[in-house]
N, C-alpha and C positions, 0 to 999 in steps of 0.2 A: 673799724674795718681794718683786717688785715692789708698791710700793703705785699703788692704781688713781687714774690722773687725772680731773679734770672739766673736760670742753675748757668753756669759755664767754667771750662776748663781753664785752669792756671794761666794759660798758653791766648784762650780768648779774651780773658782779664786783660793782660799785658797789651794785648793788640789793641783795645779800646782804650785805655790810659794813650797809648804812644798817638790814637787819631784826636784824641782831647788834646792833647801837650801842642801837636801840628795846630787845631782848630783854634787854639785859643792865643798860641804865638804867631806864627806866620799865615797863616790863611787870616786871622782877623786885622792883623796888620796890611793884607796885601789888599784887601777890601776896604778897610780906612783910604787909604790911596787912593783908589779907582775913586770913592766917593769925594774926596779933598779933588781930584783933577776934572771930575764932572763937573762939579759946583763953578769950577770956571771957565766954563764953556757958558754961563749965564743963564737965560731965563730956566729954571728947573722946570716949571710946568709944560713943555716940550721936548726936556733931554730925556733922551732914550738912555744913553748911557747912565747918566744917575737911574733913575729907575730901575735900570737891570742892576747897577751895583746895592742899592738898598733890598731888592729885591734879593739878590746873592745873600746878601748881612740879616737879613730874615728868614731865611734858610739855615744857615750855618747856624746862628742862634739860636735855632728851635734843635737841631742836631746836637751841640753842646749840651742845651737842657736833658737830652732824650738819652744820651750817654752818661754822664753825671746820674741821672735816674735810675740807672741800670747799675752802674758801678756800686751808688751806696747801695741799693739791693741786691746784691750779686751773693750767691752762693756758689762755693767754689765746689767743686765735682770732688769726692776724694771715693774711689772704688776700692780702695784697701781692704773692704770689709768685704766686699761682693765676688763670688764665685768667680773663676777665673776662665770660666767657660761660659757664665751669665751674661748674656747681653744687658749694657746699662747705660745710662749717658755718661761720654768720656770714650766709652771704645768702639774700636771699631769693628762692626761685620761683613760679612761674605754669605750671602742667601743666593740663590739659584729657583728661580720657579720652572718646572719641567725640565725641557731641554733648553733656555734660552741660555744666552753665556752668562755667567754669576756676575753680581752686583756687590762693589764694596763702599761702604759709606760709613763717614766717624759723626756718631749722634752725639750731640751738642745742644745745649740751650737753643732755645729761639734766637738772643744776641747773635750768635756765632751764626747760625746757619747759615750756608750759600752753597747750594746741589750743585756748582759747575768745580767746587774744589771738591767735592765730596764730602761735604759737613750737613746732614739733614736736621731740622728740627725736631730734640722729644716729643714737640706737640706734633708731630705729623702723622698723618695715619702709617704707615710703613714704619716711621721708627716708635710709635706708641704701640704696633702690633707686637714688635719686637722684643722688644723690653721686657724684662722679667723669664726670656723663654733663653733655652741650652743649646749648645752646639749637638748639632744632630736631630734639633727637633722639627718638625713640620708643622709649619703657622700657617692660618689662616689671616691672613687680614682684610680689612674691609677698608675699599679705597674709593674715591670717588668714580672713578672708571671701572667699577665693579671688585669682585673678590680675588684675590691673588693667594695661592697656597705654593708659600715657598718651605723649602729645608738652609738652615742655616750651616753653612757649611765651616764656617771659622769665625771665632773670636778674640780680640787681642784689646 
């Protein structure tokens, strides 16, 4: 079975290396502590504090797994080849449904995405409607809240 990739940008590359390099030096170091200073407060099967700090250090650990995961199957974004007016993951667009005010969002991997910075997922319905269509074109897309027929109005 094919293992699944995670398309993302040069830029979301670097930013998951730099929360690995953090999670693996100083955040697992500062959680060894809290658990070395729990353990001396005595009996463990009543301290709250150990248990929230193991409980922290089994979190972060499964986050390192899930990063490392993603890194060795990362596929880096290169648009070099793609129409420079084709919407694709890596750029960003500017769509307008009716009169609302236009919408601009940079499509990224799933890794990368987070809609309060303006990074949507390819898998999303809005950025999978997206994809593959031109500036100037009027998309339909199908979203859980019903259909939306926007025009894109810039792509970079």
């Amino acid at each position: 079975m094919a293992e699944k990739t995670f398309p993302m940008t040069l830029e979301g590359k670097e930013k998951l290396e730099q929360e690995l390099e953090e999670l693996r030096t100083t955040k697992r170091a500062e959680i060894i502590e809290r658990i070395k200073i729990a353990r001396s407060f005595g009996d463990l099967s009543e301290n709250s504090e150990y248990e929230s700090a193991k409980d922290e250090q089994a979190f972060m650990e499964a986050r390192i797994k899930e990063i490392q995961n993603m890194l060795n199957h990362a596929e880096i974004i290169d648009n070099k080849s793609i129409d420079e007016n084709e919407v694709a993951v890596g750029k960003t667009v500017t769509f307008q449904e009716d009169d609302d005010e236009p919408e601009t969002y940079q499509i990224v991997g799933a890794a990368e995405a987070d809609p309060f910075e303006g990074k949507i997922s390819n898998e999303s319905p809005i950025a999978s409607g997206l994809i593959g269509h031109k500036l100037g074109d009027v998309v339909s897309i199908d979203t859980p809240g019903g259909t939306m027929r926007v025009k894109i109005i810039d792509v970079k």
